[in-house]
C-alpha beads as a LAMMPS data file, in Angstrom:
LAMMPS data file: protein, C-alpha beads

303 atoms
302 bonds

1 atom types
1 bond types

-500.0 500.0 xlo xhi
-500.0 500.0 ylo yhi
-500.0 500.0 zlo zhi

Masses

1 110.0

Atoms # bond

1 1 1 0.000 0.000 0.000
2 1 1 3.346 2.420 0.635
3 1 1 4.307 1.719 -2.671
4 1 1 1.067 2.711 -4.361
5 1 1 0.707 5.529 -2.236
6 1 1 3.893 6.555 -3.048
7 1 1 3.023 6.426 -6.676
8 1 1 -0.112 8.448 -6.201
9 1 1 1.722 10.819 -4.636
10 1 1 4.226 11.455 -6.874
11 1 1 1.530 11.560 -9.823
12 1 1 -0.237 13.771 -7.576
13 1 1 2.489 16.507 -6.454
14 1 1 5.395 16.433 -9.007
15 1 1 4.923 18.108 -12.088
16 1 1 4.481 16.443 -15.579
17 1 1 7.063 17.753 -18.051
18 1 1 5.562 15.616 -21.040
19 1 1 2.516 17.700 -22.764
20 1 1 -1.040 16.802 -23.180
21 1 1 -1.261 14.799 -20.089
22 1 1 -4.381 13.947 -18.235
23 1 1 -3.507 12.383 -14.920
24 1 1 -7.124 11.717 -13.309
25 1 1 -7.434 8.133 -14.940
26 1 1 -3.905 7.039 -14.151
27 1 1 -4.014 7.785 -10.483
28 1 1 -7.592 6.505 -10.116
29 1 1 -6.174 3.141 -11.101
30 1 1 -3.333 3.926 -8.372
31 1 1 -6.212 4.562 -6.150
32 1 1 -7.717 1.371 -7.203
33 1 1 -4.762 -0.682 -6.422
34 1 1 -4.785 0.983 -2.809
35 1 1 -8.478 0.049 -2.113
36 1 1 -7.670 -3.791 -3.048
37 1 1 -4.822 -3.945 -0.876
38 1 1 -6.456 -2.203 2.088
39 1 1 -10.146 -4.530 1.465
40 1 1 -7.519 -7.558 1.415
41 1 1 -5.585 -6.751 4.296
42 1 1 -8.440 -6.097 6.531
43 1 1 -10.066 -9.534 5.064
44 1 1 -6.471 -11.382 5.840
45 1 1 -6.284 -9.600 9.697
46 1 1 -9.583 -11.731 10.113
47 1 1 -9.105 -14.848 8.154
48 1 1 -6.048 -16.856 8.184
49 1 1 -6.908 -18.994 5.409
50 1 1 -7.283 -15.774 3.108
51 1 1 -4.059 -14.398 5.073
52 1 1 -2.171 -17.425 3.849
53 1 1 -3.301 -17.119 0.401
54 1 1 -2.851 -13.271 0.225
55 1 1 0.089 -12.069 1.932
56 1 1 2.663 -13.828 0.665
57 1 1 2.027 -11.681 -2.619
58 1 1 3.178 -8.953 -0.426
59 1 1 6.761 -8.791 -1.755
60 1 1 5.011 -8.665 -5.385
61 1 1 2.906 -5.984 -5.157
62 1 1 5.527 -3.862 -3.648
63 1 1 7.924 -4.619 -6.783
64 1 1 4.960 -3.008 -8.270
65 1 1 4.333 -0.425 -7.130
66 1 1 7.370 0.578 -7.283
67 1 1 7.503 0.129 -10.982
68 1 1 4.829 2.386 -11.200
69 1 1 6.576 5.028 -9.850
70 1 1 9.829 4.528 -10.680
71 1 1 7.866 4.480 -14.631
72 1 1 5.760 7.588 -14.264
73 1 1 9.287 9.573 -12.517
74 1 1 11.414 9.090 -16.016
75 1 1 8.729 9.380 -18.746
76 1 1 6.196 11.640 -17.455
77 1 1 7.825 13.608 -14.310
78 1 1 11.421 14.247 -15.842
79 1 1 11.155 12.758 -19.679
80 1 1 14.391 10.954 -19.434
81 1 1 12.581 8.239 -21.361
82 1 1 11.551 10.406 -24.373
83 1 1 8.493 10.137 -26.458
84 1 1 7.141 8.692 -28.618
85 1 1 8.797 5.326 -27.754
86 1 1 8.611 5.396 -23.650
87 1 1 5.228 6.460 -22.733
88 1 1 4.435 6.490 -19.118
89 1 1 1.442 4.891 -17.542
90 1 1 -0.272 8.207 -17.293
91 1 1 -0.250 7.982 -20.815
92 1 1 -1.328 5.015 -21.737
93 1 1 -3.635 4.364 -19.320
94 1 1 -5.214 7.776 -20.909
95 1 1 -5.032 6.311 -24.664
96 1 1 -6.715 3.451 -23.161
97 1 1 -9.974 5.379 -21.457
98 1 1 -10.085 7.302 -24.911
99 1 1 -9.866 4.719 -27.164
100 1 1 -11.653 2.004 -24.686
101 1 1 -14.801 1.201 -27.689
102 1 1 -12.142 0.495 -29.810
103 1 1 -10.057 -1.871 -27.578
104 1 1 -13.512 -3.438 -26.273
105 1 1 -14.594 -4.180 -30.285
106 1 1 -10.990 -5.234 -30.839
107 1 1 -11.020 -7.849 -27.138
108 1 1 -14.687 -9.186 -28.598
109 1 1 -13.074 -9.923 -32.279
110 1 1 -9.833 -11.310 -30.570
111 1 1 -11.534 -13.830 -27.813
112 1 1 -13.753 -15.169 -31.043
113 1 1 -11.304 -15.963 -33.284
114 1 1 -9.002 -17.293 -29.974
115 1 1 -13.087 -19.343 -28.837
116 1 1 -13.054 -20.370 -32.407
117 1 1 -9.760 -22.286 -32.601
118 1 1 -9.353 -22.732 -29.260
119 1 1 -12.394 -25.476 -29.315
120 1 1 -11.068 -26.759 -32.592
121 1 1 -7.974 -27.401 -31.436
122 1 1 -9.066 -29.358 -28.424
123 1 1 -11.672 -31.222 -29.874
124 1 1 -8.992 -32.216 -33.106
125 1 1 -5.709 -33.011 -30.516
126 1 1 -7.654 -34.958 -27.980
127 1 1 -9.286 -37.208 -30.815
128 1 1 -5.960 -37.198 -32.498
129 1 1 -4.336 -38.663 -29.840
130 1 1 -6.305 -40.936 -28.289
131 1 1 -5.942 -42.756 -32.176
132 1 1 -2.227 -42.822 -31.724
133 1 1 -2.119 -44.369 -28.728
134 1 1 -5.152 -46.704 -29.450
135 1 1 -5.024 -48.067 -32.697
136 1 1 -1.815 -49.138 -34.037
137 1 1 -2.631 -48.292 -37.800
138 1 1 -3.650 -44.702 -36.780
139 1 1 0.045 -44.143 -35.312
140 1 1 1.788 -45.784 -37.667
141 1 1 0.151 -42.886 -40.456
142 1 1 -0.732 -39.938 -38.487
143 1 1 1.956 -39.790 -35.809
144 1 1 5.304 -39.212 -37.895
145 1 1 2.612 -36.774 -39.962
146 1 1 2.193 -34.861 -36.576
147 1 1 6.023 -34.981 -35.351
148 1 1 6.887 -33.458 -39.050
149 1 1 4.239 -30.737 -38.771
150 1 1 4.204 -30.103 -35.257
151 1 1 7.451 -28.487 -35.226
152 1 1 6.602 -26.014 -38.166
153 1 1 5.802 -22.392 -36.280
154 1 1 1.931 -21.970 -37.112
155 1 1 2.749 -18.137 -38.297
156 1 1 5.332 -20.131 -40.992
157 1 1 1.566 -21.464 -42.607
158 1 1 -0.046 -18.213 -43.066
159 1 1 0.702 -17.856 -46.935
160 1 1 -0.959 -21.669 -46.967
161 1 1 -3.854 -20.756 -45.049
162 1 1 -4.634 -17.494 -46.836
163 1 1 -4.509 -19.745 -50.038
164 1 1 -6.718 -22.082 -49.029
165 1 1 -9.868 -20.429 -46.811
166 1 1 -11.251 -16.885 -47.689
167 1 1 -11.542 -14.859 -44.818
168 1 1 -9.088 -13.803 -42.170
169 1 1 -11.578 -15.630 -39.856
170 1 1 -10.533 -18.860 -40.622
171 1 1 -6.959 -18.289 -41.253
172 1 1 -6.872 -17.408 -37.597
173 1 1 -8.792 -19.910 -36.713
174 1 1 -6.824 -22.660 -38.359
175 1 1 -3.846 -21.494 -37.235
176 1 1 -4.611 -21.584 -33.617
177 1 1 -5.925 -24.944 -34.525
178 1 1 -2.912 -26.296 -35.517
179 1 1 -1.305 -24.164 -32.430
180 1 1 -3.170 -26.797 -30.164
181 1 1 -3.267 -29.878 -31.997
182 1 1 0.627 -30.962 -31.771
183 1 1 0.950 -30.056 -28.370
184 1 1 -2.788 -31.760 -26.987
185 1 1 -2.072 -34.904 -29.439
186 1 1 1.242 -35.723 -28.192
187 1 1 0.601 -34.936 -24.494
188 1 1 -2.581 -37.320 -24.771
189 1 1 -0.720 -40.375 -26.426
190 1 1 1.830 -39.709 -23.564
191 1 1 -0.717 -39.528 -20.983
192 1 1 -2.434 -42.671 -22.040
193 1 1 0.566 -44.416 -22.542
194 1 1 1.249 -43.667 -19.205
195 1 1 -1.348 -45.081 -17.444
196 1 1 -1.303 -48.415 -15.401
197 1 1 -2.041 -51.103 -18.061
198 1 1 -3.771 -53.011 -14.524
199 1 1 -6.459 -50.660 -15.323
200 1 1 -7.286 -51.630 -18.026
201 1 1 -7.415 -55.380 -17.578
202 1 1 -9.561 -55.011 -14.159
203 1 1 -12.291 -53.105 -16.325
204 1 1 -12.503 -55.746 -19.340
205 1 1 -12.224 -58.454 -16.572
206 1 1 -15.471 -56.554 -15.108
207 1 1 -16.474 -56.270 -19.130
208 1 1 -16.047 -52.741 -20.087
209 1 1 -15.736 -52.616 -24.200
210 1 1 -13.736 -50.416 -25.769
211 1 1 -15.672 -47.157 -25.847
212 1 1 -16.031 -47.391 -22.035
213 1 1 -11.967 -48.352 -21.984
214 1 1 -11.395 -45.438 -23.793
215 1 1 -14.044 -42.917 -22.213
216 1 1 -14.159 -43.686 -18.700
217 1 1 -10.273 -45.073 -18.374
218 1 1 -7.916 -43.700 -20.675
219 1 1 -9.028 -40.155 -21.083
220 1 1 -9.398 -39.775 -17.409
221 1 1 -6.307 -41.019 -16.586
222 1 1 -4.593 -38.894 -19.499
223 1 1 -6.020 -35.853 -17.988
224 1 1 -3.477 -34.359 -16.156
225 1 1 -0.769 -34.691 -19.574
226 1 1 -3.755 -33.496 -21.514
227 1 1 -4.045 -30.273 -19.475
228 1 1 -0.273 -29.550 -19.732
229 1 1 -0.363 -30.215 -23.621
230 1 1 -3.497 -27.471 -23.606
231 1 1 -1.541 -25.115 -21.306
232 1 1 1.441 -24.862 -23.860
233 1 1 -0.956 -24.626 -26.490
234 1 1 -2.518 -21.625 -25.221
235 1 1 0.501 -19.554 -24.461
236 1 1 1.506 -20.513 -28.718
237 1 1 -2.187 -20.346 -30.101
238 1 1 -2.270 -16.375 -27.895
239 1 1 1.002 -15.265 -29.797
240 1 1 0.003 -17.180 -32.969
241 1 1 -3.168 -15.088 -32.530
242 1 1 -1.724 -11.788 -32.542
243 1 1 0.096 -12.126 -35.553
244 1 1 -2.584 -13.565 -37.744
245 1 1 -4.832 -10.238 -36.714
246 1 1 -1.547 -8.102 -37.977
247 1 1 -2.150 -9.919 -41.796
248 1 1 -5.355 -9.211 -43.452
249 1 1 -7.348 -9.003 -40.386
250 1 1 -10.027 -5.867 -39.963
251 1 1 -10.568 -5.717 -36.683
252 1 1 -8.987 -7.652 -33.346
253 1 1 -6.144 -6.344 -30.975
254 1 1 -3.198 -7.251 -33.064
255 1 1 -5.237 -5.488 -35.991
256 1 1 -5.245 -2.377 -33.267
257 1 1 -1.584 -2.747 -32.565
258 1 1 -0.444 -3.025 -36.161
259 1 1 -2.742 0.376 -36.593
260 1 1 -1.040 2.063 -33.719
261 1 1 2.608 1.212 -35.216
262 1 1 2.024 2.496 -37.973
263 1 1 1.362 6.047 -36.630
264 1 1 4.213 5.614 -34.179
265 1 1 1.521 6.110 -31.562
266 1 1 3.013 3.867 -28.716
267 1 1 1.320 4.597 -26.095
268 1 1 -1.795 3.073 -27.934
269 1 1 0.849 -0.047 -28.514
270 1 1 1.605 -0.283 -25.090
271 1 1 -2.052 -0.220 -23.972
272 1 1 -2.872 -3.033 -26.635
273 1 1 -0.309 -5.147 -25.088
274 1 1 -1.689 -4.552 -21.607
275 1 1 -4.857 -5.440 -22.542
276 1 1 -3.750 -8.642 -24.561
277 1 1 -2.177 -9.404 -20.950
278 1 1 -5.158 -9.500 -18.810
279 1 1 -6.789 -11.531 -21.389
280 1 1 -4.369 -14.034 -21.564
281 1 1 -4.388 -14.298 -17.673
282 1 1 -8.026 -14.244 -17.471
283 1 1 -8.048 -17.338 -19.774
284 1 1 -5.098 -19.423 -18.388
285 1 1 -6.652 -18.422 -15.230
286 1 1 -9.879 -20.449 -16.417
287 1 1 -8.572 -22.756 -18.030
288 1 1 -6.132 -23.506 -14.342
289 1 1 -10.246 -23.411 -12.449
290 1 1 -11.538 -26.051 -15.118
291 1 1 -8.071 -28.460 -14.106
292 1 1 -8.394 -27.970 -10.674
293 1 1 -12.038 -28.723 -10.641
294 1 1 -11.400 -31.963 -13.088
295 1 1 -8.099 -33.097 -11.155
296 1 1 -9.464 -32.669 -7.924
297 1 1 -8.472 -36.104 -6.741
298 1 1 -4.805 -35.069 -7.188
299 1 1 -5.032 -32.767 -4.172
300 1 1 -2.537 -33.576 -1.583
301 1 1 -0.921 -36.322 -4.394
302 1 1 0.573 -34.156 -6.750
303 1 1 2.727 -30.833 -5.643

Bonds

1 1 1 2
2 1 2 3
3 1 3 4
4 1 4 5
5 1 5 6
6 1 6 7
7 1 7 8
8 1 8 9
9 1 9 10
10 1 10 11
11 1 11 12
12 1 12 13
13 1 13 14
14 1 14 15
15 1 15 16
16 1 16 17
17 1 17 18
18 1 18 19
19 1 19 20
20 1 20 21
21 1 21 22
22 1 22 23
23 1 23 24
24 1 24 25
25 1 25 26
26 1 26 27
27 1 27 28
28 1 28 29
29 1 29 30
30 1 30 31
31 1 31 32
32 1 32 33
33 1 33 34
34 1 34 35
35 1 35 36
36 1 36 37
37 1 37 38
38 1 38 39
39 1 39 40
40 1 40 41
41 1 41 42
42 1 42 43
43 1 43 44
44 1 44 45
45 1 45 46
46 1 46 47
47 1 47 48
48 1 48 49
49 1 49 50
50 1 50 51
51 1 51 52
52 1 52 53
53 1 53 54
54 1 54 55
55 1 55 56
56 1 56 57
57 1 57 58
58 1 58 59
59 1 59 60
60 1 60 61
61 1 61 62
62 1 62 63
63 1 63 64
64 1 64 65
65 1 65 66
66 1 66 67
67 1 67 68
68 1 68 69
69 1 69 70
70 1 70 71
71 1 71 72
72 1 72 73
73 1 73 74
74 1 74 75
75 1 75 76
76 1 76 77
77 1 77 78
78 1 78 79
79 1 79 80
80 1 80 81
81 1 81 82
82 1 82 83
83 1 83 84
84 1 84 85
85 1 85 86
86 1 86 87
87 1 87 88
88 1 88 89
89 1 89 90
90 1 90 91
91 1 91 92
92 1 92 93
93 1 93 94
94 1 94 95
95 1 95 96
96 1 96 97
97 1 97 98
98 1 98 99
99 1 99 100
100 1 100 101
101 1 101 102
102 1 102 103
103 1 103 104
104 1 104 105
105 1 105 106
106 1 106 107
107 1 107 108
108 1 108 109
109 1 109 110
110 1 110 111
111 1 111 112
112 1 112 113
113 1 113 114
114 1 114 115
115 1 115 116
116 1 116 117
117 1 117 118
118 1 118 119
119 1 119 120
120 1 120 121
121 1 121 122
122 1 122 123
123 1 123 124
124 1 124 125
125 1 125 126
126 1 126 127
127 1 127 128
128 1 128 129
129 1 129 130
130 1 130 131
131 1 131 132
132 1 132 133
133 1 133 134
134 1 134 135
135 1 135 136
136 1 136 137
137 1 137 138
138 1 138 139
139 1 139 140
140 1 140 141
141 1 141 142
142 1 142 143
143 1 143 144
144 1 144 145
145 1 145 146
146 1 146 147
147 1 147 148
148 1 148 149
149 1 149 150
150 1 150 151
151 1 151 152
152 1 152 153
153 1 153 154
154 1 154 155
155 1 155 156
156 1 156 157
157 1 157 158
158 1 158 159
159 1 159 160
160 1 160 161
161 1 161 162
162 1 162 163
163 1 163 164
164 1 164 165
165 1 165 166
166 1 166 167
167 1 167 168
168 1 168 169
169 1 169 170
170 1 170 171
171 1 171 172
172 1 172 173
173 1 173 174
174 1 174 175
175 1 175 176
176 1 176 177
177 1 177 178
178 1 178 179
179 1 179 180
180 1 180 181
181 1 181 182
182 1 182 183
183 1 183 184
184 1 184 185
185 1 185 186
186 1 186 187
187 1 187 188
188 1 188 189
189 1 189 190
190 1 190 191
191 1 191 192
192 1 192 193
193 1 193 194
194 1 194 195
195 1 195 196
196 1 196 197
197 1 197 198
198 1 198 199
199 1 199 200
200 1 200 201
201 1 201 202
202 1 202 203
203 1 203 204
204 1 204 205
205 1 205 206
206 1 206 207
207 1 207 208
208 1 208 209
209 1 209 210
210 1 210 211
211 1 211 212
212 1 212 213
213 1 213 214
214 1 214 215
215 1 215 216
216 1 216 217
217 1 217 218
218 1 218 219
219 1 219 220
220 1 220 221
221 1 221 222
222 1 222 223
223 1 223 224
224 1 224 225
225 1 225 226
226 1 226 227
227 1 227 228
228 1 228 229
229 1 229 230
230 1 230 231
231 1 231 232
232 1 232 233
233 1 233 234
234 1 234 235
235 1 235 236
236 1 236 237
237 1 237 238
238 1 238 239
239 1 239 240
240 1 240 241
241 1 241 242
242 1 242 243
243 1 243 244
244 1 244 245
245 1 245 246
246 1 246 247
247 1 247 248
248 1 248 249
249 1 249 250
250 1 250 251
251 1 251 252
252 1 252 253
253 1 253 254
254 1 254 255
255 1 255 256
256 1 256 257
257 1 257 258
258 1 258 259
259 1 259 260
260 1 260 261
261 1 261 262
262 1 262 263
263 1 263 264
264 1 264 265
265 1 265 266
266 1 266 267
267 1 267 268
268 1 268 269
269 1 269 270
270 1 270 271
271 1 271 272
272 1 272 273
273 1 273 274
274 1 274 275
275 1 275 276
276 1 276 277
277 1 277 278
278 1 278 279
279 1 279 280
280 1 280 281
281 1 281 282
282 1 282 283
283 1 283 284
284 1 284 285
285 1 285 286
286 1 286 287
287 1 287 288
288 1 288 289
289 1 289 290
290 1 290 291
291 1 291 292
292 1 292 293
293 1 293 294
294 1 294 295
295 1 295 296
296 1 296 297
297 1 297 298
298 1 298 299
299 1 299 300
300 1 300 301
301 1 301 302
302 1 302 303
């Protein structure tokens, strides 16, 4: 809370010596950041499960706030990081409140196309591999086919993909599709592969058939290899993402970055790429609720 309120402070009595500056937004999100920390502490004073879970983020929030003012001192306070290329946060966070229709259109377009081949990509790497690792004749085809391609950068098929479907829609799409499938078809052969073959044999001796092997054993027990295979699909597919928007794309945040670049406006950069950060945590951050609510049998198994 110091470090915040030495922040605001700073924002609030030193003058700016970069022009054009509006203030007000940047030091409400100080004061924002001030409120949490306060709500939380009170919260953790009274509860020591939420004190255990909180205050060892202490040391983080500090670092941060001390970023924050360490940022706004040299750009804004005594522009010893010149514009346009080292905006301070009073800066962007101002491009961002003025231009906030614009990012919210461009978040919408982004977390389709990303829903789009996000679901594909699943859906394509979890059947994928559970044919590898199931039927012989499947791996012996499809998996040197996925070893080959799976090591090709996605962003290395975009003159292939804007040959072959017609909108930038489905280039995006496919190419966060084939983001996912390499890394959620391997991890699920592995995971399967994995599992305890006495398993298996104690559910045919009960007289499971091979849907319910495959249903109710394997892709359980692959779950936890699946889920890693999906997180370092993500963190490819949200990069992959970006740069598909850049080519051909009308609207999305990497179409709003690309626009801001070329007018050399960075603080409109800068606030794209904050905004592409929060979504990216939001989503691992759901993705992390839907594993931990699936895996919760590995609780006090796995650390």
């Amino acid at each position: 809370m110091l470090a915040f309120a030495l922040a605001l402070a700073s924002s609030l009595i030193l003058p700016n010596k970069q022009a054009k500056l509006i203030p007000l937004y940047y030091q409400i999100v100080l004061g924002a950041f001030i409120v949490f920390l306060s709500v939380n502490c009170v919260i953790g004073l009274r509860s020591a499960k939420h004190a255990a879970k909180f205050f060892p983020k202490g040391q983080l929030f500090f670092a941060l706030g001390l970023l924050f003012f360490a940022w706004d001192f040299f750009s804004a306070k005594t522009a010893i990081m010149p514009l346009p290329f080292y905006p301070g946060p009073t800066q962007i966070v101002q491009e961002a409140v003025a231009d906030y229709k614009i990012l919210l259109i461009s978040s919408a377009h982004s977390l389709r196309l990303f829903a789009l081949g996000f679901s594909s990509g699943i859906i394509l790497g979890i059947s994928t591999g559970i044919l590898i690792s199931w039927y012989e004749r499947w791996n012996y085809w499809l998996f040197p086919v996925i070893r080959v391609i799976g090591i090709i950068p996605a962003v290395a098929l975009i003159p292939i993909a804007m040959g072959i479907f017609p909108s930038s829609l489905m280039v995006g799409s496919f190419l966060i599709t084939m983001c996912l499938w390499f890394p959620i078809a391997y991890m699920t052969r592995s995971g399967i592969a994995n599992i305890n073959k006495a398993y298996f044999e104690t559910a045919r001796t009960l007289g499971a058939n091979e849907s319910w092997l495959i249903w109710r054993v394997a892709v359980p027990g692959a779950l936890p290899s699946i889920f890693t295979g999906v997180s370092t699909g993500i963190a490819l597919s949200f990069a992959t993402l970006v740069v598909s928007e850049m080519v051909g794309a009308r609207a999305g945040l990497g179409w709003y970055l690309n626009w801001a670049k070329g007018w050399s406006v960075y603080s409109k950069v800068y606030a794209s790429i904050f905004v592409m950060g929060i979504e990216f945590a939001l989503i691992l951050r759901g993705v992390g609720a839907i594993q931990s609510k699936l895996l919760a049998w590995q609780k006090g198994l796995v650390k």
